[in-house]
C-alpha positions in Angstrom: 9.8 -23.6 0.1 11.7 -26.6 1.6 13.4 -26.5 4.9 15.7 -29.0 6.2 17.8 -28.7 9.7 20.7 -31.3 10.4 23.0 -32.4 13.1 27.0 -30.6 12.4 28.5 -31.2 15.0 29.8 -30.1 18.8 32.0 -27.4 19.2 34.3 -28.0 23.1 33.1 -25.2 25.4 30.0 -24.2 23.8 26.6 -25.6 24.8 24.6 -25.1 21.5 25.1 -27.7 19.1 26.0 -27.1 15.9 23.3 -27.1 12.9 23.4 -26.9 9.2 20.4 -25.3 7.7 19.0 -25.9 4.3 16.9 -23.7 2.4 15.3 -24.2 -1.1 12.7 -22.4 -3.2 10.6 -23.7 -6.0 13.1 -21.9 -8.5 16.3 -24.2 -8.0 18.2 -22.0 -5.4 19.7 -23.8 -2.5 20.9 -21.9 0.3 22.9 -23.5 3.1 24.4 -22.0 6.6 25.1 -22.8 10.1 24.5 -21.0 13.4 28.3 -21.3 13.7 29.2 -18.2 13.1 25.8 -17.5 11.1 28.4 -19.3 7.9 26.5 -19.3 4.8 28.1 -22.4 3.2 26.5 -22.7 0.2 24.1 -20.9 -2.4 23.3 -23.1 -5.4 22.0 -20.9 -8.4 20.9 -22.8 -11.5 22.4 -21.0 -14.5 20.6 -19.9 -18.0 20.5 -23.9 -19.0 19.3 -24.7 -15.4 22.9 -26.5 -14.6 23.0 -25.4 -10.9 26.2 -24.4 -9.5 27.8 -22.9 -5.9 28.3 -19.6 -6.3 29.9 -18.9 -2.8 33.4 -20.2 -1.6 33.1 -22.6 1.5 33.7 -25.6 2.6 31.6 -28.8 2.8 31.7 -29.7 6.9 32.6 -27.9 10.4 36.2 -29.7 11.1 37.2 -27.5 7.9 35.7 -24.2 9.1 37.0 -24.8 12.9 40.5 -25.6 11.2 40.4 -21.4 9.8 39.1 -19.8 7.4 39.1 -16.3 5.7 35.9 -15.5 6.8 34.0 -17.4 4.2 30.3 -16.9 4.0 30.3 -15.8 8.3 29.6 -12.4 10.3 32.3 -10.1 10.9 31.5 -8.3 14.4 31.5 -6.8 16.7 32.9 -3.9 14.4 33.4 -5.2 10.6 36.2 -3.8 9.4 39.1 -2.1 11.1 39.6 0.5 13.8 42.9 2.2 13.7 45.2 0.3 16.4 42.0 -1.2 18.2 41.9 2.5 19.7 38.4 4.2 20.4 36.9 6.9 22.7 32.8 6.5 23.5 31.1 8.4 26.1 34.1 9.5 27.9 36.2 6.6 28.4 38.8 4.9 26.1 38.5 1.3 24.4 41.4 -0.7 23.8 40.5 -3.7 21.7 43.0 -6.5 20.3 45.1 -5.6 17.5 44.8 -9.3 15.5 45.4 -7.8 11.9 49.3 -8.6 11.9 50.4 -6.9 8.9 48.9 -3.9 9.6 49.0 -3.4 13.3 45.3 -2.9 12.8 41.4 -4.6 14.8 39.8 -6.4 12.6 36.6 -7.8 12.6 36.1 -8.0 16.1 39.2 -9.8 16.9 40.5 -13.3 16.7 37.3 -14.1 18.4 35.0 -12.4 17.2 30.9 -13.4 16.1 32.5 -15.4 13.9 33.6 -17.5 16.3 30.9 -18.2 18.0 27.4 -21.0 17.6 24.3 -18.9 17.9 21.0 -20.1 19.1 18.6 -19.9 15.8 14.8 -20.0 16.0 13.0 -20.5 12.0 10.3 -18.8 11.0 8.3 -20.2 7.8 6.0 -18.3 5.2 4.5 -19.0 2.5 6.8 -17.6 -0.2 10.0 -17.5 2.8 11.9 -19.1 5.2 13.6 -16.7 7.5 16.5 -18.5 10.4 16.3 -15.9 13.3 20.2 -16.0 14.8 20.4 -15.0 18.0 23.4 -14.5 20.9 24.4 -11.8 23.8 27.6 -10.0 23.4 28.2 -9.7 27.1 30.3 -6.2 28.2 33.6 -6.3 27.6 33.6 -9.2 25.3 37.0 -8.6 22.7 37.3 -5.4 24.6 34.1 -3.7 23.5 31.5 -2.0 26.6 28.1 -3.1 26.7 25.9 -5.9 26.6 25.2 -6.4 22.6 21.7 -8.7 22.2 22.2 -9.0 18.6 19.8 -11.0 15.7 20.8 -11.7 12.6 18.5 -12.9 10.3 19.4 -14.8 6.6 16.7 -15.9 4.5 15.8 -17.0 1.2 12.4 -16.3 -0.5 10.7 -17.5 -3.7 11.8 -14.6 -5.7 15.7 -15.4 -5.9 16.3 -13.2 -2.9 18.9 -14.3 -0.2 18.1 -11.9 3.0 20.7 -10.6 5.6 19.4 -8.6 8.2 20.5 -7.2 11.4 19.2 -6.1 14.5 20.9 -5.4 18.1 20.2 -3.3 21.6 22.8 -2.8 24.3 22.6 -1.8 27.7 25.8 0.7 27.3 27.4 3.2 24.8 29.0 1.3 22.1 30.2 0.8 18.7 29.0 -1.7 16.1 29.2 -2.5 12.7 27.7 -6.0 10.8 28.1 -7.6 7.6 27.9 -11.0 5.7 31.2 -11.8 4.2 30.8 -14.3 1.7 33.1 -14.3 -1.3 31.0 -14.8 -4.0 31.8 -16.5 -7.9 29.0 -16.8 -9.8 30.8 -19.1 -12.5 30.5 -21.3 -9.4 33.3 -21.6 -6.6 35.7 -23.8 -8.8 34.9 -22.0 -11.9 38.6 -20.1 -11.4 38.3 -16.1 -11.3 36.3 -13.7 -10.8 38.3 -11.0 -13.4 36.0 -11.3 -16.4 32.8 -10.8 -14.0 31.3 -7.3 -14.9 30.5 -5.2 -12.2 28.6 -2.1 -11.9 29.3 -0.1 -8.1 26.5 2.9 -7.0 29.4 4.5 -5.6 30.7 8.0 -6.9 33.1 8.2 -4.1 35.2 5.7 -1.5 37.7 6.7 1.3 41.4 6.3 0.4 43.1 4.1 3.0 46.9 4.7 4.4 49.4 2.4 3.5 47.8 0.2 7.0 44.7 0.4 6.0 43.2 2.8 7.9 40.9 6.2 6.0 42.5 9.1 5.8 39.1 10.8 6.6 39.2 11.5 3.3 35.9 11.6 0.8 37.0 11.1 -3.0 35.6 11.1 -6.2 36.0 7.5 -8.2 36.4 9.2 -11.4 39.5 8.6 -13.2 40.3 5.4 -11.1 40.8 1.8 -10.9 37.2 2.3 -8.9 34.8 3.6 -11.4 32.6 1.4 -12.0 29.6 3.3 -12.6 29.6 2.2 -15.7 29.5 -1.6 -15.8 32.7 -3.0 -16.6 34.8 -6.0 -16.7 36.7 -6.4 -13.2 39.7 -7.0 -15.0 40.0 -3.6 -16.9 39.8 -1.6 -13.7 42.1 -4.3 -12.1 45.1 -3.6 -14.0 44.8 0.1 -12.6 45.1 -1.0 -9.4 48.7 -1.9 -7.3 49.1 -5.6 -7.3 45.7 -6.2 -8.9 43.8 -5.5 -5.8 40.6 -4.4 -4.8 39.5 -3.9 -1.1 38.4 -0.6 -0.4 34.8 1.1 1.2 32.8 2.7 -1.7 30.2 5.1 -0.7 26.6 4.5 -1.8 25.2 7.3 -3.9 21.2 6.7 -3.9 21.3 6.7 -7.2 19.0 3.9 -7.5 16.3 2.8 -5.2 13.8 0.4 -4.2 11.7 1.2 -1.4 14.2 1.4 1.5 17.1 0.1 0.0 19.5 1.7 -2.2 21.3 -0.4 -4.6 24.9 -1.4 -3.5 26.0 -3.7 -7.1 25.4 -5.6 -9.9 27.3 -8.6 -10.3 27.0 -10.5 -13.6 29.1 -13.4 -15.5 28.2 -14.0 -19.1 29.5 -17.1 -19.3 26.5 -18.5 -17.6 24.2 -16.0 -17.2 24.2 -15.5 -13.5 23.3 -12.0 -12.5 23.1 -10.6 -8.6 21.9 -7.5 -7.4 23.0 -6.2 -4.4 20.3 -4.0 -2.7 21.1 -2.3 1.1 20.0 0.1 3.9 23.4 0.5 4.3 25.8 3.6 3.6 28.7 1.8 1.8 29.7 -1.5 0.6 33.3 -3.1 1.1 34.3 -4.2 -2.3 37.4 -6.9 -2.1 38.1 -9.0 -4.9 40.2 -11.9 -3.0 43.4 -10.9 -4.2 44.8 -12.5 -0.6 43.6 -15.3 -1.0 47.0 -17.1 -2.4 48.9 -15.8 0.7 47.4 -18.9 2.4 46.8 -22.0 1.2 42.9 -22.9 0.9 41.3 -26.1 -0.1 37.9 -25.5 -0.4 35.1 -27.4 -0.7 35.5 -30.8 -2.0 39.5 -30.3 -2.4 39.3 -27.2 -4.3 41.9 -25.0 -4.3 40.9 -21.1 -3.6 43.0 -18.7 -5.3 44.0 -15.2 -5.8 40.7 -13.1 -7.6 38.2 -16.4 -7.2 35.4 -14.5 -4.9 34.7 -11.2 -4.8 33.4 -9.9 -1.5 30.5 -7.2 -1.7 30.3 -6.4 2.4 27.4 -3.9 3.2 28.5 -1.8 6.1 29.0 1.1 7.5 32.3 3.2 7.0 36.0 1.4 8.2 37.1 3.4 11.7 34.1 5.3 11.9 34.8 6.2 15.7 37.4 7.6 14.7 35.9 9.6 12.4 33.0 12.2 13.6 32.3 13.2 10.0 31.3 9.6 9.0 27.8 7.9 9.7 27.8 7.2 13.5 28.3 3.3 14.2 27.5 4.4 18.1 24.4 2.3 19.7 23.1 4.0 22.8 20.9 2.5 24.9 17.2 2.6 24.1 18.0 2.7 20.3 17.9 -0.3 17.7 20.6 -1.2 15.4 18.7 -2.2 12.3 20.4 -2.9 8.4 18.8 -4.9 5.5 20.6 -6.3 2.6 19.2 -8.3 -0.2 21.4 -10.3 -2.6 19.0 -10.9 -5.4 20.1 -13.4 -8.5 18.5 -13.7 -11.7 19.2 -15.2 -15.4 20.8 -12.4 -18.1 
């Protein structure tokens, strides 16, 4: 394991400076991120003839990221995903948090400043056969309209069997809400490779939760079968794509169980036959996010190195708990009390097929 930690740059306002972190194993994977925003830049993955190539969309220095993004490779918090008009009740006393999803009127990922926006102080912790980057920051009460002070870590690693790490854990002081996920978009053609519609894709999801016209779950719990969503069977994306209105993908599919390894359930397999690139998705979570970038054209994105990102050219696999859950009783509780420990693992693992 090789471990290299560079100057990025000075954000105005914010004390920590910024670092990018480079992580490589003895097998050829490269994993890059920053502690702005926890960003996972880069993950170079060789391919069956050993040709490496970047399988996540990013860009290639700070000024870029600073400049706006889609939330490539970074944390969405406090709350990934939306709550229905920013509205919430916890403990007796309402929440009104910043409605920044224009189109639908929606909060969304914590708000236009949300952990994304923010440079985290980072401790790393080498093993053997690991190198762990320890993120750390406090959420102070009230931050984007949320109660309680949020001590969060988030953890990304990469180990010497293929397997890129993102963990989670946070305490608060006061009744809250939370909900944490990676949101890299990821291509395993590699990020300029065009996309991702003849990746096949096998989901362990036998059910999702149908949104409203705005985004929001009906409260809902239905079956995949007979939709653009069944992928229990692995399938090219683009067969279940042209089932779906205006090609799109971005919905919460529940886990089923259905597959296990120690304390993780499997969320996906993600595989491209072109080059032989093959990730497993593995998670504590309840549910993954699956979005296949079909946004991506309604702004214009040059990526890394002048590459222009596209409709379809990184899917999103976002481990999570369920869209508007405090809004919803009969979902898994996102609510952190005091004295209890937020704690999720996901592992993205890749491999050769």
């Amino acid at each position: 394991m090789e471990l290299k930690i560079e100057h990025w740059g000075q954000i105005e306002g914010q004390v920590v400076p910024v670092k990018l972190i480079s992580l490589t194993n003895s097998q050829g994977i490269t994993l890059q991120l920053t502690n702005y925003g926890c960003i996972v830049t880069s993950i170079e993955v060789p391919d069956r003839n050993g040709v490496k190539a970047d399988v996540v969309l990013g860009y290639e220095s700070l000024e870029k990221y600073l400049g706006g993004h889609p939330f490539f490779g970074a944390i969405a918090g406090r709350y990934a995903n939306r709550i229905e008009e920013g509205r919430y009740q916890l403990a007796g006393q309402e929440f009104q948090l910043e409605t920044n999803e224009v189109p639908t009127g929606q909060h969304l990922h914590g708000g236009s400043k949300g952990f994304d926006k923010y440079v985290w102080d980072f401790e790393v912790e080498e093993q053997a056969e690991a190198i762990y980057v320890h993120l750390t920051r406090v959420s102070p009460d009230g931050e984007g309209g949320y109660g309680g002070t949020l001590n969060v870590t988030h953890t990304i690693g990469l180990d010497e069997f293929n397997q890129v790490h993102y963990n989670f854990q946070a305490f608060t002081n006061k009744p809250t809400v939370i909900n944490l996920v990676n949101h890299s978009y990821y291509n395993l053609g590699g990020h300029n490779s065009g996309t991702v519609d003849n990746h096949e894709l096998k989901l362990y999801s036998q059910f999702y939760t149908p949104v409203t016209e705005n985004s929001i779950p009906t409260g809902e719990i239905l079956s995949v079968k007979g939709t653009g969503l069944d992928f229990t069977e692995t399938k090219q994306i683009a067969v279940n794509k042209a089932m779906m209105p205006l090609g799109g993908f971005d919905h919460n599919c529940i886990l089923d169980g259905s597959k296990t390894e120690g304390e993780y359930n499997y969320a996906a397999e993600l595989y491209d036959a072109e080059s032989g690139r093959m990730m497993a998705v593995l998670t504590t979570q309840p549910a993954v996010q699956f979005y296949n970038g079909f946004k991506l054209s309604n702004k214009h994105w040059v990526g890394r190195h002048g590459e222009r990102y596209e409709s379809c050219q990184g899917i999103c696999l976002e481990t999570q708990h369920y869209p508007d859950s405090p809004n919803n009783a009969h979902f898994p509780t996102t609510c952190l009390n005091p004295g209890e420990l937020f704690e999720e693992k996901t592992i993205h693992r890749f491999s050769i097929k």
